[in-house]
N, C-alpha and C positions, 0 to 999 in steps of 0.2 A: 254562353255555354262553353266556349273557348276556352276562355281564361278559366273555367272551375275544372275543366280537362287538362290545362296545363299545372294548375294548381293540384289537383288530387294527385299527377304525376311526379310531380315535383316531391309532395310529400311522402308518397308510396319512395318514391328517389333515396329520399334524406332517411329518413324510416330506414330502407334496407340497408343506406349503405353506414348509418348507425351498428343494424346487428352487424353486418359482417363485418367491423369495426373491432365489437365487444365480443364477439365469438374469435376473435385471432388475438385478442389483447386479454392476457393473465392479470387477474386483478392484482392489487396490489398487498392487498392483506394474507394472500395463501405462498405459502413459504415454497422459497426454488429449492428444489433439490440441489443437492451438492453432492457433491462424488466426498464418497463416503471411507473414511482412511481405512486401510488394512490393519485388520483387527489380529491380535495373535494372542494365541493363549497362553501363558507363561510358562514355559516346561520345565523341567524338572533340570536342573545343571548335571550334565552328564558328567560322573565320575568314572576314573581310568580302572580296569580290573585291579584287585591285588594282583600280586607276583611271592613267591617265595623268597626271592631275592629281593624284594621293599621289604618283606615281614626282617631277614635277615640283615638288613642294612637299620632295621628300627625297631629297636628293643619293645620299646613301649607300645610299639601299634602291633606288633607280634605277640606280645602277651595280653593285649585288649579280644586278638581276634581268638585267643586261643581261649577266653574267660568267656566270650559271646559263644561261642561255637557249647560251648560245653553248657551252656546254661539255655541252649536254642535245640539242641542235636543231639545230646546225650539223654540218656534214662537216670542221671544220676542226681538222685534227688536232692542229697546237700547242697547240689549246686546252685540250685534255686535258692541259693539263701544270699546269693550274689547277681540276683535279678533286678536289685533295682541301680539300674543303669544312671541315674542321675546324681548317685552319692559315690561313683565311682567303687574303686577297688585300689586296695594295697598289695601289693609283691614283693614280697621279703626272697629273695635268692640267694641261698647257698650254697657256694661253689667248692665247697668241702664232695659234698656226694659225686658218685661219677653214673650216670648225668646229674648235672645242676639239680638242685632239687627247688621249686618255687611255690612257697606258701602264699594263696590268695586272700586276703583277708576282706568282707564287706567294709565299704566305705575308705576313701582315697586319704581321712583324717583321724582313723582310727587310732586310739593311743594305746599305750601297752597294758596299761589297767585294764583297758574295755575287751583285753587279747585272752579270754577267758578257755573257749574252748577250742578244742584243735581244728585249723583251721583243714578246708579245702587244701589240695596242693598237686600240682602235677610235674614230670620231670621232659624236659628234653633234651632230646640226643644231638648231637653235629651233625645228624644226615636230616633229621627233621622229621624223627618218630617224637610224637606226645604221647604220655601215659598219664592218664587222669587217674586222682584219688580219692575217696570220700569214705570218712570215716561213721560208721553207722550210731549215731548217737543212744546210748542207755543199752548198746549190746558189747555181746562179745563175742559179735559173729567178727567175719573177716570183713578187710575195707572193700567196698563198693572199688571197681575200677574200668576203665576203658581206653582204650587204645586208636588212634588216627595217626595222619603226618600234616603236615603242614602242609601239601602240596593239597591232599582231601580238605581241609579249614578254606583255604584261598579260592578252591573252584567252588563249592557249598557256598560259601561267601557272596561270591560274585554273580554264581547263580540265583541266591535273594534278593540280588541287587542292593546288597548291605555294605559295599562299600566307601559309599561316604557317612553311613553312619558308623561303623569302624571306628574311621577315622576321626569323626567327631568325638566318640566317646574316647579314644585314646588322651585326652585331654583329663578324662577325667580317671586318671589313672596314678600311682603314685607309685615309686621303686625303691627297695629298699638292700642293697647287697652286704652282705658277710662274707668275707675274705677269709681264706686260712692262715695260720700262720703260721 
């Protein structure tokens, strides 16, 4: 009777110290956690405000925001006809008028055949008054117009947070100057 009292002890022994064995020991099939990388979400690349004086120091992104502005913020309907951003715009400038006078025509590759009817066009001044023009097609009313400055385009601007597409689209811009002689 001895030996079956040492014997069932023994086994009650081996038995428990099995479980607590496999109760402290992580199988091997179930996956260890890993410290887990920082995750970030991709944000947006911040771009710098315009300024009056980058619009002034670059022609082409000064009359991109002056064609955006007037086709996002004006009531003037022609101007929508210069809405699609992705074919760009032409600007014929001439500096015969006092101010400059800049005809905008759709699309950046426009030829002179296809320059059929009078285009868009606004003028600016050396202090950085824009005067917008739109002529009323099939009337003989007077031209549509409107009036900002550069410094109102750049805060508008920047307040959309449209300045780096601005400047993207200034790309798709094209210039064209007449000189007097």
């Amino acid at each position: 009777m001895k030996k079956s009292i040492i014997l069932l002890g023994s086994i009650v022994l081996i038995i428990g110290l099995a479980f607590g064995l496999l109760s402290h020991h992580k199988p091997a099939t179930s996956p260890t956690p890993q410290q887990s990388a920082k995750t970030t979400t991709p944000q947006r690349k911040a771009s710098h405000p315009l300024t009056v004086a980058e619009l002034n120091q670059n022609s082409q992104l000064r009359e991109t925001c002056i064609i955006y502005f007037a086709v996002k913020h004006t009531k003037l309907q022609r101007w929508q006809e210069l809405s699609d951003f992705q074919v760009g715009w032409q600007v014929e400038r001439y500096l015969k008028h006092n101010p400059d006078k800049y005809l905008v025509w759709p699309d950046m590759n426009i030829t002179s055949a296809e320059k059929n009817l009078e285009p868009n066009w606004f003028k600016l001044t050396t202090d950085g008054n824009v005067t917008y023009d739109s002529m009323i097609v099939h009337s003989f009313r007077q031209d549509q117009t409107a009036t900002t400055t550069l410094a109102k385009i750049t805060r508008q601007l920047n307040q959309d947070h449209k300045m780096a597409t601005v400047r993207h689209l200034s790309h798709n811009l094209s210039q064209l100057t007449h000189k007097t002689k």
